[in-house]
N, C-alpha and C positions, 0 to 999 in steps of 0.2 A: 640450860644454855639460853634458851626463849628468854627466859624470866631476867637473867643476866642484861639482857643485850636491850632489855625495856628499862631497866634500870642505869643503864651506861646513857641512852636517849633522854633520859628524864634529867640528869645531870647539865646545872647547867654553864654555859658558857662564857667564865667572866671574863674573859678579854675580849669578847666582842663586846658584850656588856659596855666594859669602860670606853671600846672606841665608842659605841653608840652615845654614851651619856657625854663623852668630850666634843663631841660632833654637835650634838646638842646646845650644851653650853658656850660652846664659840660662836652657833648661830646666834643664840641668845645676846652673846656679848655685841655681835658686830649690828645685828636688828637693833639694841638700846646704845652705842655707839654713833653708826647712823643716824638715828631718829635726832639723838642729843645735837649731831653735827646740823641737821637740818634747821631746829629752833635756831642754835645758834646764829644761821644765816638768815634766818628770817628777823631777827633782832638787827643783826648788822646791815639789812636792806638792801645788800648786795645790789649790783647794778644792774646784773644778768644772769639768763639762767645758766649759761654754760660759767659762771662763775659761781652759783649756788650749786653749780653739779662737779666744780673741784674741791671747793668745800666738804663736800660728804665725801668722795671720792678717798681725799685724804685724812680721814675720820681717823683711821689706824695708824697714824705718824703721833709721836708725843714729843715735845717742846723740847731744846736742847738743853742741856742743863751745865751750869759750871766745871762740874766734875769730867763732860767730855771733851776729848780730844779727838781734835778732826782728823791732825797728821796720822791718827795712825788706824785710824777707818779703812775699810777697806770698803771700797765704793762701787767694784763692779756692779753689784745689785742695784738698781733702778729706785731712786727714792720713792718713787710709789708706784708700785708694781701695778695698783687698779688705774690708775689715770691710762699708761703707760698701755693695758689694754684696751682701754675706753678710747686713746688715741687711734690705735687699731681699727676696732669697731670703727670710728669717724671716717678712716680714710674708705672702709668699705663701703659705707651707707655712701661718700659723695663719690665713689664709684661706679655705683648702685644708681645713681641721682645721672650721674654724666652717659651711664648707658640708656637709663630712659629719655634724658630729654636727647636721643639721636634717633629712637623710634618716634615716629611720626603716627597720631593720631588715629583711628580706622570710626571710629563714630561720636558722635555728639560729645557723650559724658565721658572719653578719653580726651576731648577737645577741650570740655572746661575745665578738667582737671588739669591739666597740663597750661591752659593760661593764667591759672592761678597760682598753681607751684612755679613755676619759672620763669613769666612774663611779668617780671616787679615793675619793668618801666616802659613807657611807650615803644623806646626802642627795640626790645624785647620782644614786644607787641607785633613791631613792624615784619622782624626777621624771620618771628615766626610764622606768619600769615605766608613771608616769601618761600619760605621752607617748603608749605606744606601744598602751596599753588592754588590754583583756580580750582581746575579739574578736581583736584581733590575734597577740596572744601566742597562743589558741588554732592559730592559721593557721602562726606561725613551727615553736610546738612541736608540730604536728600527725605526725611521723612519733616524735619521742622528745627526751626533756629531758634535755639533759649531766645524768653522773652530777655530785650537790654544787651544782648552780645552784639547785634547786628552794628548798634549806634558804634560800640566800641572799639569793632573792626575798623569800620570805617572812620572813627577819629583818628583812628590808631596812624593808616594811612595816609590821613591826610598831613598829618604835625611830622611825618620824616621821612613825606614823598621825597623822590629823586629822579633828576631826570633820566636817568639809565634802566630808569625800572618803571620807563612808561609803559613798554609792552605789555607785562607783568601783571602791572596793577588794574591794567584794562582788564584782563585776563578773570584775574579776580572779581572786580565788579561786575563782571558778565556773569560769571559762575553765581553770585549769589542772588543773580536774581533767579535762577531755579532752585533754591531750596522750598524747602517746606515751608509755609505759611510766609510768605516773604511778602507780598502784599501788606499781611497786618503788622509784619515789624516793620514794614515802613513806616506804616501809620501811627507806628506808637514811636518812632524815633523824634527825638526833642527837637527844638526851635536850633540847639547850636549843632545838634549830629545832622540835621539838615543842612546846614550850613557849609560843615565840614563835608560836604557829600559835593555838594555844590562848586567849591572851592578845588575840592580833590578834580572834579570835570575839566572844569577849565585848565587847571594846571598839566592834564593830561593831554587835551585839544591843545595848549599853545605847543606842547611838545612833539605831538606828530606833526603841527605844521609848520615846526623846524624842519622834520625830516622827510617834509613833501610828503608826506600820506593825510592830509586834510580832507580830499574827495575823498579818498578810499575810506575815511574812518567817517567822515561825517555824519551818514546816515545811522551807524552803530552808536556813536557817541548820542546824539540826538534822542534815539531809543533810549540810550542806558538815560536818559535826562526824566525819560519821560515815566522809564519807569520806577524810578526814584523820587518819581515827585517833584521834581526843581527846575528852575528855570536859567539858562546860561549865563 
């Protein structure tokens, strides 16, 4: 019975067999499919890449031909099933994208990642600083401020100050001057982020003294002047 039951084991299994080798060969087909669909777009120079990634995407559609008839298609099925998930995929990743840019930074290299991926424009630049406030920025740059972020803060500031957000922005240039190495990224800030530093002073000093806080801020303002290097 032993001998049996070693010989029934040794027999082997052709229908797994054939799913394995069809398994095979449709990877095969869609890897030389794809591939083919990629030259092609590389010839055609496509504009973009999410256009060279509908291209491949729809590698396994074939051309219509004469002989077919639409009316009597049945169309439920999604003419292209992969886009169709790839759509999916998109809407999670900017999901994904929309729950990170609502966490707020906790150190440095969360800070420049996050000015990079999602601060495309000055503006950007601005709301984000407001976001993340003074206090906080102290705490992220509390060991040292990438060499070039400092100037870009504070251009950022200066080009879509507002007058509602003079408390704010006070707030912030106070904070940064206790970061780390702050001293030497003043000293490496350029001729025009000095400028813009200088510019952002003043515009913040006319606006406390709309609002009657001119003593009260003067001596602070004066300091922030002085510890930035600029003159009024």
């Amino acid at each position: 019975m032993a001998a049996r039951a070693d010989r029934e084991d040794d027999v082997l299994d052709f229908r797994k067999l054939e799913r394995e080798l069809a398994a095979a060969v449709e990877a095969d087909h869609k890897y030389q499919r794809e591939n083919d669909a990629k030259f092609r777009a590389i010839k055609q120079n496509v504009g973009s890449y999410e256009e060279f990634r509908e291209i491949v995407a729809a590698s396994h559609l074939r051309p219509l031909e004469r002989k077919d008839n639409l009316q009597h298609m049945d169309r439920k099925q999604p003419w292209n099933v992969h886009a169709t998930s790839q759509s999916d995929s998109d809407k999670t990743a900017q999901l994904q994208i929309k729950q990170d840019e609502e966490k707020l930074p906790k150190n440095g290299h969360e800070f420049a990642r996050d000015w990079k991926r999602y601060c495309k424009t000055t503006a950007d630049k601005y709301n984000f600083i407001k976001k993340i406030g003074g206090v906080q920025l102290a705490e992220i740059f509390k060991n040292e401020i990438s060499f070039g972020l400092l100037g870009e803060i504070l251009t950022a500031l200066n080009d879509c100050y507002e007058q509602e957000d003079a408390t704010r922005v006070f707030e912030v240039l106070d904070s940064l001057t206790k970061v780390g190495r702050f001293e030497l990224s003043v000293d490496f800030l350029s001729s025009k982020e000095s400028e813009a530093v200088r510019q952002l002073l003043t515009k913040v000093t006319n606006d406390f003294t709309v609002e009657n806080r001119e003593q009260e801020m003067d001596s602070r303002l004066e300091s922030l002047r002085k510890l930035y290097k600029v003159s009024s």
